[in-house]
Structures are given as structure tokens and as C-alpha cells.
C-alpha positions in Angstrom: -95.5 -15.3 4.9 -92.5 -12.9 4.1 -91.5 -12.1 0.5 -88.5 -13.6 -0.7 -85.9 -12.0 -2.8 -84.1 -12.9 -5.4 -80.4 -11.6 -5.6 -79.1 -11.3 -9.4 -76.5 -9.6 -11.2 -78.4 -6.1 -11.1 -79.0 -6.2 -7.6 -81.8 -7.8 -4.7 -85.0 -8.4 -6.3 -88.7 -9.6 -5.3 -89.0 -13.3 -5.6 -92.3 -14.3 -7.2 -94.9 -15.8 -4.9 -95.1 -19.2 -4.0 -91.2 -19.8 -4.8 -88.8 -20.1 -2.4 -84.7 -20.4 -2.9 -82.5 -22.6 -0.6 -80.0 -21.1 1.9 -77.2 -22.3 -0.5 -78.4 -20.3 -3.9 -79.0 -17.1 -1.5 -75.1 -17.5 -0.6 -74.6 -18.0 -4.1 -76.2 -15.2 -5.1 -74.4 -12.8 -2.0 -71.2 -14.4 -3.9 -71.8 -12.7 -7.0 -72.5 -9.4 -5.4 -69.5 -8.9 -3.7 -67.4 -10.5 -6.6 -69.2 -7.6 -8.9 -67.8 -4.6 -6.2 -64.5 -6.3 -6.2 -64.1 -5.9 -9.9 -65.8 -2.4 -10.2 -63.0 -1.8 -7.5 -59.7 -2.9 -9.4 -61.0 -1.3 -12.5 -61.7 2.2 -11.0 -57.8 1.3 -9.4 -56.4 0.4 -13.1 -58.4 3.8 -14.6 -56.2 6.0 -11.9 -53.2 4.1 -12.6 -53.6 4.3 -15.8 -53.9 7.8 -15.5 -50.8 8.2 -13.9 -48.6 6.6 -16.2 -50.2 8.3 -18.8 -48.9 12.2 -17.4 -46.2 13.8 -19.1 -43.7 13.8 -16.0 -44.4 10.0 -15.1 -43.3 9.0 -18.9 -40.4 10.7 -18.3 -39.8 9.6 -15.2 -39.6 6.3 -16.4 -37.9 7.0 -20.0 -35.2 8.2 -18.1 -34.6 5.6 -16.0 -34.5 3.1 -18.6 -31.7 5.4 -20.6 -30.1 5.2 -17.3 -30.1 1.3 -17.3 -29.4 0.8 -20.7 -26.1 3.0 -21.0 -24.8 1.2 -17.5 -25.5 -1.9 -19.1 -23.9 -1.3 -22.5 -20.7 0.9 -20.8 -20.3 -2.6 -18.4 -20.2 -4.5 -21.4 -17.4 -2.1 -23.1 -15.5 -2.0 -19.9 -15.5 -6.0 -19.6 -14.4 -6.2 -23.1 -11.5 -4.0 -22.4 -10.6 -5.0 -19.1 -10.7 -8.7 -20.5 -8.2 -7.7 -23.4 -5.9 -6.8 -20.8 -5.9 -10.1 -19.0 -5.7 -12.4 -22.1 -3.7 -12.2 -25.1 -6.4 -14.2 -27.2 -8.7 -11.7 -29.0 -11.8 -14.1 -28.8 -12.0 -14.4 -25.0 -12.9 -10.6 -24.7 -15.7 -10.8 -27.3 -17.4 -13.7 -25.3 -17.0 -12.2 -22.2 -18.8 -8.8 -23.7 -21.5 -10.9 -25.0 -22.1 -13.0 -22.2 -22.6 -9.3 -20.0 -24.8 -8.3 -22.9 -27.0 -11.3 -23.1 -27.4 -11.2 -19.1 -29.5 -8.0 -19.5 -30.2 -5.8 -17.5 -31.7 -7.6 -14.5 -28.9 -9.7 -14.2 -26.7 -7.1 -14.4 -25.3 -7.0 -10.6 -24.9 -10.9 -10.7 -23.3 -11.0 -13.4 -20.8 -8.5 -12.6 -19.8 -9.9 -9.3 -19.4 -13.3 -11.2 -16.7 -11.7 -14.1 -15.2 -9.7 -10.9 -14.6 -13.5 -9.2 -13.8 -15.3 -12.3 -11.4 -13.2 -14.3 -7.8 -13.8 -14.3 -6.3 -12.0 -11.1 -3.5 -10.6 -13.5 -3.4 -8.6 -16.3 -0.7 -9.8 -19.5 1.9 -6.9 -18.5 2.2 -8.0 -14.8 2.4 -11.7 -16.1 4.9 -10.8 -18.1 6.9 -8.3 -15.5 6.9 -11.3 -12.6 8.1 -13.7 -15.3 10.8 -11.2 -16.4 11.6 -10.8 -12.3 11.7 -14.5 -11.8 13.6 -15.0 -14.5 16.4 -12.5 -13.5 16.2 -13.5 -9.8 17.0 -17.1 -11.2 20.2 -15.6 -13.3 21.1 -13.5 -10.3 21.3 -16.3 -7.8 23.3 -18.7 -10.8 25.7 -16.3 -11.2 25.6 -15.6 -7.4 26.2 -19.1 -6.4 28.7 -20.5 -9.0 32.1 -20.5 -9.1 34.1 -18.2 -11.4 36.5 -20.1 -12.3 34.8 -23.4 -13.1 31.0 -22.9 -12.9 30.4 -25.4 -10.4 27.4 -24.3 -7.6 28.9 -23.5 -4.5 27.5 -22.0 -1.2 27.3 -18.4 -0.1 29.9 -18.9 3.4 32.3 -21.2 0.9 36.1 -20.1 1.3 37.5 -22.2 -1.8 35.7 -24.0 -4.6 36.1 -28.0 -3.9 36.7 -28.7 -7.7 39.3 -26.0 -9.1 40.4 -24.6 -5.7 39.9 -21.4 -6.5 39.3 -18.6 -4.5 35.9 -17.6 -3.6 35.9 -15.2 -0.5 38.1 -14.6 2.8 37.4 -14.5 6.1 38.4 -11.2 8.2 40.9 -11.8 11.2 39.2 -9.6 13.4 35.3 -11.0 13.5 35.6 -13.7 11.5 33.4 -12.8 8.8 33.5 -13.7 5.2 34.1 -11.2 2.9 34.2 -11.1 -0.7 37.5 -11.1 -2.4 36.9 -7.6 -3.8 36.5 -6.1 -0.5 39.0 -3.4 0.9 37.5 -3.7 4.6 35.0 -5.6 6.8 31.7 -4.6 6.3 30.8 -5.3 10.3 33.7 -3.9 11.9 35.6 -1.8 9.6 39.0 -4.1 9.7 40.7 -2.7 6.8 42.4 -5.2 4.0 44.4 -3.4 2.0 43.9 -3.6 -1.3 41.0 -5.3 -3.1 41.8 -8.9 -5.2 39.2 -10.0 -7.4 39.4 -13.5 -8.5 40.7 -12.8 -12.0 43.8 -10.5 -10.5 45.0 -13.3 -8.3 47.9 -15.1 -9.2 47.7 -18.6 -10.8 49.5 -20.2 -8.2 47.1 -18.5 -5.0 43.8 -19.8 -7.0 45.1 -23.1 -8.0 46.7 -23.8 -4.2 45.8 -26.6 -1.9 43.6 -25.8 0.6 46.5 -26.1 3.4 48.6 -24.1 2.1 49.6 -20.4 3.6 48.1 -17.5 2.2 50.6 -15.2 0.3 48.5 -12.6 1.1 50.0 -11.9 4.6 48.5 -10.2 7.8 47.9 -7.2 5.9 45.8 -8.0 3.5 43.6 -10.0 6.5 43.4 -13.1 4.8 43.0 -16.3 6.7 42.9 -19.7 5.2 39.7 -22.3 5.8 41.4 -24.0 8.6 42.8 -21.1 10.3 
């Protein structure tokens, strides 16, 4: 009869005679065996890793990579905290947005850029303030534009004669048929000359306060023509 072995923890060895081990415990003990070489073979892996991280140039290798990540992570926060200050005129909103980059940490770093580069307000406090200012004077621009001199009252651009004081608002050239401002000395589209310029204040009381019917005392020189001529 053939001796039967015995596979423990130190290796195969002689089973005694007369006993005799299932096929199951000898696949029990082959388990063992190989589950012993696997774990010699990750720690003789961890020794040389170890080793490695353990030379001089690896260690600073990786110390200065992490200085490298740390001051990009701090210098984002500063520059979030400034850019913020210049897109909100309360002083808490920069803090929070610093500490929020802060507390993101480095791994988060990228995310949580691109998030404040969506999220923050697309102007900054000085260009809110410079369109307001713009708006604002386009607004004035087009009042004073589009209102009568003589009585305030909003009339359009091609008007010849305010409907509530009658007074003079532009004239119309006799060559093209343009209107022309009343401080014009000739056509700005085909050079008709007009004579002398009339503002509204330097016309005579009886010209601005004159039916709409009535002839021009301007004559053919000046180029004037009435609204229904």
C-alpha cells in the first residue's frame, strides 16, 4: 500500500501508517500551501516597496509634490477670495467663498473650481455699475432727445411741429424732402444749403406759436417747408 502524506503548514509530510485522509482534507491542506506563497509573495513586494519610498530621492519626490499641491490649493483660495470681492460689494460673500475652496481640499480641487467658474456672478461691481451709469444716460439722452423744448411733451423723431404748443421741432428740406433739425445750415444728404441756422429759442414768438397752416416766414431761402407742403 503507498504511504500517505500529510500536507501541513511546514510543508508535505509522511502520514503515519494505517491512517488515511479524504480527498477533501488533502485539497484543504494544497489550500494552505499556496495561501502561505501568496503571502511570503506580497510581503517580499511590501519589503521592496518599502524600500523605495524609504530612498532619499523618492521622499523628495513626493515632498515636493505635495508643496506643489498645497500652494495651488491655498493661491486658488486667495485668488477666489479676491476675485469674489470684485463681484460683490458684501464683504462676507468672499470669505465663504475662500473657505468653501479651502474645505474642498485638494482632491476636489478641479471640481470645485469649475463649479465657482459657473456660479459666480458674470460681472464684476465696476462693470455693474458702468452699464447702469450707460443705461442711465442713454435713458436721459433719448428724454431729452424725444421731448419737446418748448413744453416737454414726448414727440417723435420725423415730427415737424409739437401737437400741444405748436412749436417748432425740425424742417423738412425742399430739395429731398428730408427733415432736418432746426439748427442745420444745409441738408445733410444732398448738401441743399439753408441759410442761416434757427434754433428753437431764436425763433420768433409768433413762428413757434403759429398754426400749423400757416406760411412759413422763413421764405425759399432758408428751405423751409410747412407739414402740409
Amino acid at each position: 500500500m503507498a504511504a500517505t502524506h500529510l500536507v501541513t503548514a511546514a510543508g508535505p509530510a509522511e502520514a503515519p501508517r494505517g491512517v488515511h485522509f479524504s480527498p477533501a482534507a488533502r485539497r484543504t491542506g494544497n489550500h494552505i500551501d499556496t495561501r502561505d506563497r501568496l503571502e511570503a509573495l506580497f510581503d517580499q513586494l511590501g519589503a521592496v516597496v518599502g524600500n523605495v519610498l524609504d530612498s532619499v530621492p523618492v521622499r523628495l519626490v513626493i515632498f515636493g509634490a505635495f508643496t506643489y499641491v498645497t500652494v495651488v490649493w491655498l493661491a486658488v483660495a486667495h485668488w477666489v477670495y479676491r476675485d469674489m470681492r470684485r463681484r460683490r460689494p458684501d464683504p462676507a460673500t468672499p470669505y465663504l467663498a475662500a473657505a468653501a475652496m479651502i474645505l474642498a481640499s485638494p482632491v476636489l480641487l478641479p471640481l470645485s473650481t469649475f463649479t465657482y467658474l459657473v456660479l459666480r456672478p458674470a460681472e464684476t461691481v465696476a462693470e455693474t455699475r458702468e452699464r447702469e451709469l450707460g443705461e442711465r444716460l442713454d435713458a436721459l439722452d433719448a428724454e431729452l432727445d424725444l421731448a419737446c423744448p418748448g413744453c416737454g411733451l414726448p414727440v417723435e423723431a420725423d415730427w415737424l411741429v409739437c401737437p400741444d404748443c405748436r412749436s417748432r421741432l425740425a424742417r423738412r428740406c425742399r430739395t429731398c424732402g428730408r427733415t432736418m433739425g432746426l439748427d442745420w445750415a444745409l441738408c445733410g444728404w444732398c448738401g441743399s444749403e439753408f441759410g442761416p441756422s434757427v434754433t428753437p429759442r431764436r425763433l420768433p414768438a409768433a413762428l413757434l406759436r403759429a398754426p400749423i397752416d400757416q406760411p412759413s416766414a422763413a421764405g425759399p431761402r432758408g428751405g423751409l417747408l410747412e407739414p402740409g407742403s
